[in-house]
N, C-alpha and C positions, 0 to 999 in steps of 0.2 A: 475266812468265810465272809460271805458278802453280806451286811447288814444293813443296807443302807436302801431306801425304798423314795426310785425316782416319782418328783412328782410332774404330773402331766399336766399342761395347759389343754385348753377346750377342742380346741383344732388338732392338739397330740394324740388325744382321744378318739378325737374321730380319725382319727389314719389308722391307729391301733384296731380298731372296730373293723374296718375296711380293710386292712392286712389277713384280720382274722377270718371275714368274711371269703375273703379271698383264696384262703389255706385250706376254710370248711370246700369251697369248693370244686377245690380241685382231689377231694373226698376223706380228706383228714379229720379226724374226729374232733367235735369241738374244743374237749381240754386239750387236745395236743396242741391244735391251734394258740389255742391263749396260752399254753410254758410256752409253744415257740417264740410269738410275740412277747413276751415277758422277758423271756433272757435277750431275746434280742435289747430290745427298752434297755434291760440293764446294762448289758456290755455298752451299747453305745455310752450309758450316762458316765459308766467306768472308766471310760476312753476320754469323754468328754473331761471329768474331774482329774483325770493323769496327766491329762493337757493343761489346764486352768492349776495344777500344784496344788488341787485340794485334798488328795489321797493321799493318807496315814498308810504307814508300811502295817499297820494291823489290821485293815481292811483287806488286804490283797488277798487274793485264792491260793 
């Protein structure tokens, strides 16, 4: 299970906001928007930390 909650710098935030923005607009409902953004966020931090050797085999999915 994933337990780990990336954190965002100020500029991360605002692309996240603008992503979501962008999702509502093409007529996605707001929460869907934000899980979409959200997992997205996380896979990438998961990838990020797979690559960098900081992921524990008991984080994995």
């Amino acid at each position: 299970m994933y337990n780990h909650t990336p954190t965002l710098t100020h500029s991360e935030q605002q692309i996240a906001a603008e992503r979501i923005h962008d999702l509502m607009a093409t007529g996605i409902s707001s929460g869907e928007a934000i899980m979409i953004v959200a997992h997205e966020i996380r896979e990438a931090d998961m990838k990020r930390r797979q690559d960098a050797g900081e992921f524990s085999a008991d984080e994995e999915e």
